[in-house]
N, C-alpha and C positions, 0 to 999 in steps of 0.2 A: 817555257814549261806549259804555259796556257796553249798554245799549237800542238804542243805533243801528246797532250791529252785528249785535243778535239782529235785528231789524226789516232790515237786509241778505241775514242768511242764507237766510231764503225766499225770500226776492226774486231771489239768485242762485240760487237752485235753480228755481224758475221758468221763468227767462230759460232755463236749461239745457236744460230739459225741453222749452219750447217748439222751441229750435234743433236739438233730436232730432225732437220727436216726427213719424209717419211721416205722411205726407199721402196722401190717395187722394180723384181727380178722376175721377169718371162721363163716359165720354164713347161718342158712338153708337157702335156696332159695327161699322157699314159707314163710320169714320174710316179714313184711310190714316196707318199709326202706322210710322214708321222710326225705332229707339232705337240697333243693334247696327248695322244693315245686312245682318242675317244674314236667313234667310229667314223670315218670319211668317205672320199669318192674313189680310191683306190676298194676300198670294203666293198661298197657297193656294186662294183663292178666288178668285180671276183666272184661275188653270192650271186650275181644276177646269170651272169656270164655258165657257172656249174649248173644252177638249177634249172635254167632252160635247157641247155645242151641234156641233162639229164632226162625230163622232160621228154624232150622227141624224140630220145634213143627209147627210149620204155617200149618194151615188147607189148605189153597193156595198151597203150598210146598208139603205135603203131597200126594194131590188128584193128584197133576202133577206128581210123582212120582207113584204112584197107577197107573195111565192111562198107561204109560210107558213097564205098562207090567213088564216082566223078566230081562230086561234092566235097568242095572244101569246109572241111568243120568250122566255124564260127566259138570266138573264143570271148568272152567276157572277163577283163581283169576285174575283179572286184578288189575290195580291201585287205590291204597289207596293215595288220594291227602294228601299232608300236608295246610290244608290253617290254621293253628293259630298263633300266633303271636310269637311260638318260633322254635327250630330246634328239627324235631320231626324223626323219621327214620324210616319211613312207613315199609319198609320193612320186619318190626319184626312182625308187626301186618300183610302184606300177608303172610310169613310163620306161623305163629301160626293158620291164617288161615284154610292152605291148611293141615296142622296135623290136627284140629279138625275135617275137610272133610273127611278127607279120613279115620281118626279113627271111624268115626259115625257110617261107614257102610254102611249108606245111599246114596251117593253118593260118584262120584270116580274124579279126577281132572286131567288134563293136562297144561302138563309145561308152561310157558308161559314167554314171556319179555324176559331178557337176557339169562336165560337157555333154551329158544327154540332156542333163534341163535344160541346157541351153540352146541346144537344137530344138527341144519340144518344144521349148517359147516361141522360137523363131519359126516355126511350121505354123503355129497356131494364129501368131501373128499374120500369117502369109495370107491367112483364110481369112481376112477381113481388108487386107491394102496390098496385096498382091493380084496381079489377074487372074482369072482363072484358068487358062492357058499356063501361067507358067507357077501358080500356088501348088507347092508342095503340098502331096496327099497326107490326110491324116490313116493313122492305124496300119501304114506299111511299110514299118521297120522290118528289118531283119532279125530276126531272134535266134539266140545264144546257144547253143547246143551245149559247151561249157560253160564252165565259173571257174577263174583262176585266182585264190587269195589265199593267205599265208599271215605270219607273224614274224615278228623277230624279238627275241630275248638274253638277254643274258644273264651269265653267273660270273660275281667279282669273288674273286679270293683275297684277302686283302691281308699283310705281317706287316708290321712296323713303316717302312717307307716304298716298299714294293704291292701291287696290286697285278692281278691278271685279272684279266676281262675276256671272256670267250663268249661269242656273238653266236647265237642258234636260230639259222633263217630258214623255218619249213612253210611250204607249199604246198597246194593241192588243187588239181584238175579233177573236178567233178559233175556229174551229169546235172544238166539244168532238168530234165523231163522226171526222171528216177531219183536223183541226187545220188547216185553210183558214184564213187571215188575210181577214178580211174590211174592216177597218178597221185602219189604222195612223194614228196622228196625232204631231206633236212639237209642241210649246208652248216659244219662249224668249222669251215678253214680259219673262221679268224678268230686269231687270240694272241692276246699282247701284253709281254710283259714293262709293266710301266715305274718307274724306282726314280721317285719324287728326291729334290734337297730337304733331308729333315725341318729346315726351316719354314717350309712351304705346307706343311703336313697340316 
């Protein structure tokens, strides 16, 4: 009995370990993944993906770019606000941004927010422990002809165990010189119906 029991105890510690242990499945990256119902990276790349495409088709967009001449316009993402009601991380939607910019073709971008400070730091720095030969000059960046920034919001509707949540991501291409709107767009392809276990409510 004393054997059969030691020969048990790993056995159920096993079984233990198996029934914890964490599993992780590989799957593509362009999957449509809905866990929460809350907003993800399928979202973001759907919103991001219309409003640019949107964006350079714009007859507005176009003719200012035509006038421009040989010059490609220079594009400033600035800030993508979060106002909806959950925690949303703007910053994936300015970088997916500034990829779709500057893949287009059509227009070209400069850095902006926390990665300008930290080119000015590093310029500034240059100009006291870099040669002079190869110290970055001060005062000749390139400036922005646009400002591209936007929001995203939502409205939940919420009865008993079921919830919709519709995401509204606008956007605007506006003159840095004039402050001219030249582009405005809204995106609310997404909305999702979410129907919770009453127990969880």
């Amino acid at each position: 009995m004393k054997k059969f029991l030691l020969f048990l105890i790993p056995v159920f510690f096993l079984l233990a370990a198996s029934c914890t242990a964490t599993k992780v499945t590989r799957i593509d990256p362009l999957t449509q993944t809905d866990l929460s119902g809350y907003w993800n990276d399928t979202d973001v790349r759907i919103v991001c993906e219309a409003l640019i495409n949107d964006c350079l088709a714009a007859p507005r967009v176009n003719q200012t770019i035509s006038a421009m001449g040989n010059k490609i316009p220079i594009v400033l993402v600035g800030k993508f606000s979060n106002d909806s009601s959950e925690h949303i991380d703007t910053s994936i939607i300015t970088s997916m941004m500034e990829a779709a910019i500057f893949n287009s073709g059509k227009l070209d971008f400069v850095a902006g927010g926390s990665t300008r400070e930290i080119i000015r730091a590093e310029r500034q720095d240059q100009q006291s422990f870099a040669s002079e030969e190869t110290a970055a000059s001060l005062a000749n960046e390139t400036g922005a002809d646009f400002m591209l920034f936007g929001s995203v919001r939502t409205i939940i509707d919420r009865a008993g165990n079921q919830t919709v949540r519709t995401y509204f991501v606008s956007a605007e291409l506006t003159n840095v010189e004039t402050n001219t709107r030249i582009w405005m767009g809204q995106n609310s392809e997404i909305k999702k119906i979410v129907v919770r276990p009453r127990n969880q409510l």
